[in-house]
CHARMM-style PDB file with segment names, atoms N, HN, CA, C and O in Angstrom:
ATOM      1  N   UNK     1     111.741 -16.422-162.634  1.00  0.00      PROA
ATOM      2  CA  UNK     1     111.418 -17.399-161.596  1.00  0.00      PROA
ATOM      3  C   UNK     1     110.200 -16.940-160.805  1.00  0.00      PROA
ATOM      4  O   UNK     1     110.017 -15.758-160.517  1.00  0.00      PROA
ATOM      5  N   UNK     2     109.491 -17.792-160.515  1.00  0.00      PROA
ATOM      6  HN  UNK     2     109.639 -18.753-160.749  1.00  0.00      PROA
ATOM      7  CA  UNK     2     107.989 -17.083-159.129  1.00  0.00      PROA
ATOM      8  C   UNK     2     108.169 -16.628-158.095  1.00  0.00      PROA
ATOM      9  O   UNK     2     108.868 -17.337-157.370  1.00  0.00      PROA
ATOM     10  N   UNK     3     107.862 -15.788-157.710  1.00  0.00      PROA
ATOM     11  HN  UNK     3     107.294 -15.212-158.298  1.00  0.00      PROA
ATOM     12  CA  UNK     3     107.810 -15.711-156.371  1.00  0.00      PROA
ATOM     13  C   UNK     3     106.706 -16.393-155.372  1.00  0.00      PROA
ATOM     14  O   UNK     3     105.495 -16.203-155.252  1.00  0.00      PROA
ATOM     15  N   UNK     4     107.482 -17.131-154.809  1.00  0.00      PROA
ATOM     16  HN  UNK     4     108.465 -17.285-154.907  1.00  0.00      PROA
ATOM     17  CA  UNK     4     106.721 -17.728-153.569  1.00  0.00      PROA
ATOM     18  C   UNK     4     106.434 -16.692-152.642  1.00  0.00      PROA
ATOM     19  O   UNK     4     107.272 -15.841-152.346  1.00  0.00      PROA
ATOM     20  N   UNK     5     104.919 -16.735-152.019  1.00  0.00      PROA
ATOM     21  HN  UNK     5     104.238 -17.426-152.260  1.00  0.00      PROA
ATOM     22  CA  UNK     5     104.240 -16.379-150.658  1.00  0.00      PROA
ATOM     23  C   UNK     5     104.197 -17.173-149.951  1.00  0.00      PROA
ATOM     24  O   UNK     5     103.834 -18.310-150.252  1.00  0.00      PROA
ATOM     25  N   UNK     6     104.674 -16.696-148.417  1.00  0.00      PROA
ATOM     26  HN  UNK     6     104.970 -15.772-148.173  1.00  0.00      PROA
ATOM     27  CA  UNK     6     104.597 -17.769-147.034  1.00  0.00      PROA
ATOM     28  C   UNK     6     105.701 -18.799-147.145  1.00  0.00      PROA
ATOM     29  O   UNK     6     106.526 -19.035-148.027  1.00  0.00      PROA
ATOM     30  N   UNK     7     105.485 -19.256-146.133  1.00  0.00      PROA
ATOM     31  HN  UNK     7     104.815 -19.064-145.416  1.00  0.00      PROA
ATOM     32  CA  UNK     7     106.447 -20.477-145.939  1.00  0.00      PROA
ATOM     33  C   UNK     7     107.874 -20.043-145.579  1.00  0.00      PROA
ATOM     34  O   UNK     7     108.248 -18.871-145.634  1.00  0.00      PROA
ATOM     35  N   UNK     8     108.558 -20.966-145.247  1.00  0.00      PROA
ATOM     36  HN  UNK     8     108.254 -21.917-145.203  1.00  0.00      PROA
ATOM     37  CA  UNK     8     109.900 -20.457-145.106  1.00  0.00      PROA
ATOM     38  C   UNK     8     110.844 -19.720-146.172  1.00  0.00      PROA
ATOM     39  O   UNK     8     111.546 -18.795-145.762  1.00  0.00      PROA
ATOM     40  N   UNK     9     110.898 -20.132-147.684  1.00  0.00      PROA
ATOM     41  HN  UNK     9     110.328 -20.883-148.017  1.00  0.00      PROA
ATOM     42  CA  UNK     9     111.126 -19.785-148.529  1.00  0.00      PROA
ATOM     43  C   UNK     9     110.712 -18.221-148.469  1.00  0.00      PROA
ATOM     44  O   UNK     9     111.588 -17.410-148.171  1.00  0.00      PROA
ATOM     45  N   UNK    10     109.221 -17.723-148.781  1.00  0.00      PROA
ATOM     46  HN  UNK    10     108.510 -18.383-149.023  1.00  0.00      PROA
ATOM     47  CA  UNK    10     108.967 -16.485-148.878  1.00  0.00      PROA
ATOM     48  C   UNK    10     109.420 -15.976-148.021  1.00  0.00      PROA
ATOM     49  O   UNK    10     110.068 -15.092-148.580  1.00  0.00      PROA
ATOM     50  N   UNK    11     109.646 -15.817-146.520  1.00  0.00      PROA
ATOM     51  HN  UNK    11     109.119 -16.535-146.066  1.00  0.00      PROA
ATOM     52  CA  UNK    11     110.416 -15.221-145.544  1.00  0.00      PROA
ATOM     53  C   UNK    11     111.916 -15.175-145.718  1.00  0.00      PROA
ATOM     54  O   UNK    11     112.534 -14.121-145.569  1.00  0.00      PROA
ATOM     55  N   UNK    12     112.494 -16.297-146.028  1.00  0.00      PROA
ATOM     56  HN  UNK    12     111.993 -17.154-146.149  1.00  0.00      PROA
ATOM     57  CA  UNK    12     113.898 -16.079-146.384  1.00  0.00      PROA
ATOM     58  C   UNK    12     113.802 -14.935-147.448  1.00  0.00      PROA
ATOM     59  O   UNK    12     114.521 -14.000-147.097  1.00  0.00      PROA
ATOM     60  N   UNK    13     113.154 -14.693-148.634  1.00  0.00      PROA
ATOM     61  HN  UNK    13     112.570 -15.453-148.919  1.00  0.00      PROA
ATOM     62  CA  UNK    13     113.402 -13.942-149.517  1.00  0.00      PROA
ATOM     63  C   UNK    13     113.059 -12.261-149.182  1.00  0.00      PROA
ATOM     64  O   UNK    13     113.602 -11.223-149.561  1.00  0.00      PROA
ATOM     65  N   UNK    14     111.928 -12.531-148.316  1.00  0.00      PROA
ATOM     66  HN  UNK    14     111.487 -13.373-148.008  1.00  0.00      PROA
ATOM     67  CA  UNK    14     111.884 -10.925-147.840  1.00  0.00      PROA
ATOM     68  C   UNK    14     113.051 -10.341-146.931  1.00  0.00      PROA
ATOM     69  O   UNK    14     113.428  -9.204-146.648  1.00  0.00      PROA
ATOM     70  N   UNK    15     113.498 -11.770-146.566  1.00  0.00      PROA
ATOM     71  HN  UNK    15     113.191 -12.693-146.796  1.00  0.00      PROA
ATOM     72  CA  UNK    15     114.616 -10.941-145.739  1.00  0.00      PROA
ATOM     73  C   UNK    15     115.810 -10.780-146.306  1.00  0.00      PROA
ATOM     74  O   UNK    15     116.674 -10.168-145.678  1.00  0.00      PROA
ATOM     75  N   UNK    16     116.030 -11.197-147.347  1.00  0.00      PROA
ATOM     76  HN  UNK    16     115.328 -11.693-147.858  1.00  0.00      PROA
ATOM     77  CA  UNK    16     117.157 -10.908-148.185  1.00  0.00      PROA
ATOM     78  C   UNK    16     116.709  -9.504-149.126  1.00  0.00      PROA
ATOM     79  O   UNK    16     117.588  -8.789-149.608  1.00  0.00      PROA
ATOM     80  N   UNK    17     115.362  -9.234-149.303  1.00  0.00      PROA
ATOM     81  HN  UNK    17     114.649  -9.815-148.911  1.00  0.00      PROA
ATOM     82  CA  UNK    17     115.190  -7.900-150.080  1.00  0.00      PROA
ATOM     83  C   UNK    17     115.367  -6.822-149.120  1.00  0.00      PROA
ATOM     84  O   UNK    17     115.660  -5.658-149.393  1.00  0.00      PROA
ATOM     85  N   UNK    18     115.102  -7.463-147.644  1.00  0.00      PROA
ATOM     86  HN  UNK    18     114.864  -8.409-147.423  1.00  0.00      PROA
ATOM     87  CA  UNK    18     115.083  -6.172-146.830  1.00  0.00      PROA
ATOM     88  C   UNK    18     116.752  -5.570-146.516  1.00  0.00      PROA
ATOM     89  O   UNK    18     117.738  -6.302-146.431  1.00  0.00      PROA
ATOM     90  N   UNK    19     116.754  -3.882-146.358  1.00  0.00      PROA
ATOM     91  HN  UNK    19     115.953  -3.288-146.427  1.00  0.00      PROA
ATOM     92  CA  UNK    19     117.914  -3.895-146.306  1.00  0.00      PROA
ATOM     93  C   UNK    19     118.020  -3.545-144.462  1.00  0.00      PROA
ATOM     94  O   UNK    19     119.042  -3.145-143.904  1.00  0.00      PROA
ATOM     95  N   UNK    20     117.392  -3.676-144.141  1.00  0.00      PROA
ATOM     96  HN  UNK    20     116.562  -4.001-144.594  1.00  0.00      PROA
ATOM     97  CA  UNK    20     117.483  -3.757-142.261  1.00  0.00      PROA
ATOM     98  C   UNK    20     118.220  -4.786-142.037  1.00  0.00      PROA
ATOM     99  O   UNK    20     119.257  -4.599-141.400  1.00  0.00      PROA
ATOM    100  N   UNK    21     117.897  -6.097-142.482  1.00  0.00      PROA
ATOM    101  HN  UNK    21     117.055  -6.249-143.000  1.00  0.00      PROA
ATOM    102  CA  UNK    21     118.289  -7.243-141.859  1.00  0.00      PROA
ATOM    103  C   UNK    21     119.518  -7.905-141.513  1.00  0.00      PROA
ATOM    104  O   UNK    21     119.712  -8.783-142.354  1.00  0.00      PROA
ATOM    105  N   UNK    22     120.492  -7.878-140.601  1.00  0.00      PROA
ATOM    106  HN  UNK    22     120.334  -7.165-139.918  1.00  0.00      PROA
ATOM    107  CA  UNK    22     122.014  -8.403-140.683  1.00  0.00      PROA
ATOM    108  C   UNK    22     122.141  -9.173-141.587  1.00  0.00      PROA
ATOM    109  O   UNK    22     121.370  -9.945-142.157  1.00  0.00      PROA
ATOM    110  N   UNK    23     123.922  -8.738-141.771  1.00  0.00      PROA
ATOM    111  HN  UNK    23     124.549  -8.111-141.308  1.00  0.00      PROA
ATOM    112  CA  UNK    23     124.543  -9.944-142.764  1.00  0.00      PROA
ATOM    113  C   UNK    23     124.453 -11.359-142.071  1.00  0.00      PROA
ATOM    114  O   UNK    23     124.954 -12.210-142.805  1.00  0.00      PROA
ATOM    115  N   UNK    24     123.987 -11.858-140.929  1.00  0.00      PROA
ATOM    116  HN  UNK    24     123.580 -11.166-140.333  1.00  0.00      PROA
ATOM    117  CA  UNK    24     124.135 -13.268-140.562  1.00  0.00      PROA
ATOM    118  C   UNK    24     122.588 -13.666-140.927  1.00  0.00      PROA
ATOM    119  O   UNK    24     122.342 -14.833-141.231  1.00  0.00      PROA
ATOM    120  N   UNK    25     121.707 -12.833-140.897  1.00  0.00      PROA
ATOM    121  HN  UNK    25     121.906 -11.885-140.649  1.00  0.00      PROA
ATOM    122  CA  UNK    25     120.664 -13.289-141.002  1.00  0.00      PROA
ATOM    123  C   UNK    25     120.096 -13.523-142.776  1.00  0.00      PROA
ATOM    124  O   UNK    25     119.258 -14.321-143.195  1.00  0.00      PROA
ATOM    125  N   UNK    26     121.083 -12.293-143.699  1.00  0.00      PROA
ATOM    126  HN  UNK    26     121.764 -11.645-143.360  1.00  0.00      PROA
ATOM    127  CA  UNK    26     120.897 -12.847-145.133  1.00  0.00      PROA
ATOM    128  C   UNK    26     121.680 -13.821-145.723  1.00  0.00      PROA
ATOM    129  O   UNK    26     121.579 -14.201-146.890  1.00  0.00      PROA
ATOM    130  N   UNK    27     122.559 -14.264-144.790  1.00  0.00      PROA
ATOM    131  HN  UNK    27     122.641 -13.955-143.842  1.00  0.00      PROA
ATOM    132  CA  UNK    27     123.596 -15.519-145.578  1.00  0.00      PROA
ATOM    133  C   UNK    27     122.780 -16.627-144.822  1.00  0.00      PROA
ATOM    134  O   UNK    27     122.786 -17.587-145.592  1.00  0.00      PROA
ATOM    135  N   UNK    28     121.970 -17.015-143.512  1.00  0.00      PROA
ATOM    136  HN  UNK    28     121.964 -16.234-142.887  1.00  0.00      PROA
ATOM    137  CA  UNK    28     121.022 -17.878-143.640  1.00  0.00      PROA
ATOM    138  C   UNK    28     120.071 -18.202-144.456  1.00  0.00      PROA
ATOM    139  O   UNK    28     119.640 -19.334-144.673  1.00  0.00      PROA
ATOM    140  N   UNK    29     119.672 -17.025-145.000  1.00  0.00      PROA
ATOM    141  HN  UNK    29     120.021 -16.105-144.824  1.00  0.00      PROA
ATOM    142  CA  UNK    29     118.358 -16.765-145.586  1.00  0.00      PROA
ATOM    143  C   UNK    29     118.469 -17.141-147.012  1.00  0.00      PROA
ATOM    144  O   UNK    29     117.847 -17.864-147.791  1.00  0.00      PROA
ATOM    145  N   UNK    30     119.724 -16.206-147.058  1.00  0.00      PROA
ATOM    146  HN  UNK    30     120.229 -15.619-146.425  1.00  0.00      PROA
ATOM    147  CA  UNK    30     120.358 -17.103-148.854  1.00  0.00      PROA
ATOM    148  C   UNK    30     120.652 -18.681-148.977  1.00  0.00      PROA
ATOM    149  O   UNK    30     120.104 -19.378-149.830  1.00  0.00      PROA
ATOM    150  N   UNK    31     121.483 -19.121-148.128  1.00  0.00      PROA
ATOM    151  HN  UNK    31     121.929 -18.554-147.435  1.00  0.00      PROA
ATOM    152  CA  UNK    31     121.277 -20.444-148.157  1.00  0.00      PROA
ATOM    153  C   UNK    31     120.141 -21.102-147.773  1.00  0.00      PROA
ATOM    154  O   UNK    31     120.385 -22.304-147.661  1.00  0.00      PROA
ATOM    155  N   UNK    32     118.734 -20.765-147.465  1.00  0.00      PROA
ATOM    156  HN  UNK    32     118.536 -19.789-147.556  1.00  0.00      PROA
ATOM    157  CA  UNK    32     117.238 -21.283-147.453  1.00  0.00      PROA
ATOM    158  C   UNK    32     117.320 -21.268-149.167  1.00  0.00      PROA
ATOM    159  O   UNK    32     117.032 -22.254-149.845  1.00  0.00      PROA
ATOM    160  N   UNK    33     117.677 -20.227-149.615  1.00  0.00      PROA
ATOM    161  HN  UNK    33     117.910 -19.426-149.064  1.00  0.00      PROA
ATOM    162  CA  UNK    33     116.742 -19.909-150.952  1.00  0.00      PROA
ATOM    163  C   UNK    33     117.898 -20.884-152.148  1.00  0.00      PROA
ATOM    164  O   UNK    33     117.290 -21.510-153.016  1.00  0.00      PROA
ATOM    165  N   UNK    34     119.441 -20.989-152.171  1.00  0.00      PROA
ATOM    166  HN  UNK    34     119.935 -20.480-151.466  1.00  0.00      PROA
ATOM    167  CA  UNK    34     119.737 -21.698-152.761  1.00  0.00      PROA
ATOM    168  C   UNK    34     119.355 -23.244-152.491  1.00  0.00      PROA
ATOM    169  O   UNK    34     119.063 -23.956-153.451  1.00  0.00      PROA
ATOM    170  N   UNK    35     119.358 -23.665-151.408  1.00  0.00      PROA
ATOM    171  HN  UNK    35     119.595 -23.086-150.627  1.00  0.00      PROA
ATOM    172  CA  UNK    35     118.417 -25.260-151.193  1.00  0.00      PROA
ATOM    173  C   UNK    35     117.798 -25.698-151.786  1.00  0.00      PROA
ATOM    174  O   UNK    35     117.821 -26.742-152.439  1.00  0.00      PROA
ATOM    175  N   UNK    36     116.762 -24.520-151.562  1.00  0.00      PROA
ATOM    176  HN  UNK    36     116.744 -23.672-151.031  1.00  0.00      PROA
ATOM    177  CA  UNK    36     115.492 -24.606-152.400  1.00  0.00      PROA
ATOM    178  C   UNK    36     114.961 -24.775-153.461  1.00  0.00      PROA
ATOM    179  O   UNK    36     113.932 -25.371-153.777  1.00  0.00      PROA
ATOM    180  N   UNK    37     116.188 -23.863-154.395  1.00  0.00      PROA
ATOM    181  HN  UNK    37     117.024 -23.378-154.139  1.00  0.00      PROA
ATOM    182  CA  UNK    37     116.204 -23.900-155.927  1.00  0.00      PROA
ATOM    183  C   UNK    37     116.698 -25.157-156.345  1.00  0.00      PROA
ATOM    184  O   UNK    37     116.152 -25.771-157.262  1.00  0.00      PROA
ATOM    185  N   UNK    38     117.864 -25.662-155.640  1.00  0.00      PROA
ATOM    186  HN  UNK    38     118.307 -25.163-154.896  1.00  0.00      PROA
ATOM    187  CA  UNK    38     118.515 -26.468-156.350  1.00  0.00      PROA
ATOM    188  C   UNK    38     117.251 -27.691-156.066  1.00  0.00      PROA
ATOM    189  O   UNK    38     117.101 -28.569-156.915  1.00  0.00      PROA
ATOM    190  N   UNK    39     116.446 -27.670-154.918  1.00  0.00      PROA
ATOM    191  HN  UNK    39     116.568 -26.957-154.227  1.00  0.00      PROA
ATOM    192  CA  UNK    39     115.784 -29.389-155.147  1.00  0.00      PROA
ATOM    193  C   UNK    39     114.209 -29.197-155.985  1.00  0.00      PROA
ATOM    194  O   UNK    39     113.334 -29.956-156.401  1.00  0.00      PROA
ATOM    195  N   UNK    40     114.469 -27.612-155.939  1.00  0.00      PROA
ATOM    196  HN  UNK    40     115.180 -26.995-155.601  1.00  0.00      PROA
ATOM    197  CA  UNK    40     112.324 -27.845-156.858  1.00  0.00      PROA
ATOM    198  C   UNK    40     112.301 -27.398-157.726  1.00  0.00      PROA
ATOM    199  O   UNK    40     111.326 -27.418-158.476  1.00  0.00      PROA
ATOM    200  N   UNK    41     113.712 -26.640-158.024  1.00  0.00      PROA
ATOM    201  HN  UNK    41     114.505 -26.623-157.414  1.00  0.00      PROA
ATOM    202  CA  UNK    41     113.518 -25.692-159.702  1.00  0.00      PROA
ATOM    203  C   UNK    41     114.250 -26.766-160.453  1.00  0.00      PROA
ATOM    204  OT1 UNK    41     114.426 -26.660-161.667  1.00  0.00      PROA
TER     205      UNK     41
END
């Protein structure tokens, strides 16, 4: 799959690679990135 730069998408995903980031903030972030897939992939 690509990786997107910028946008909300690319931020959701860095913050799911990062391991700093709370669990509330990667289960937002994951649900940005499943959304996403399901309406453009």
């Amino acid at each position: 799959m690509a990786v997107h730069h910028g946008g909300k998408v690319g931020a959701a995903g860095r913050r799911l690679a990062s391991k700093s980031s709370s669990k509330s903030t990667k289960s937002k972030a994951a649900k940005i990135l499943v959304n996403h897939k399901n309406t453009k992939h």
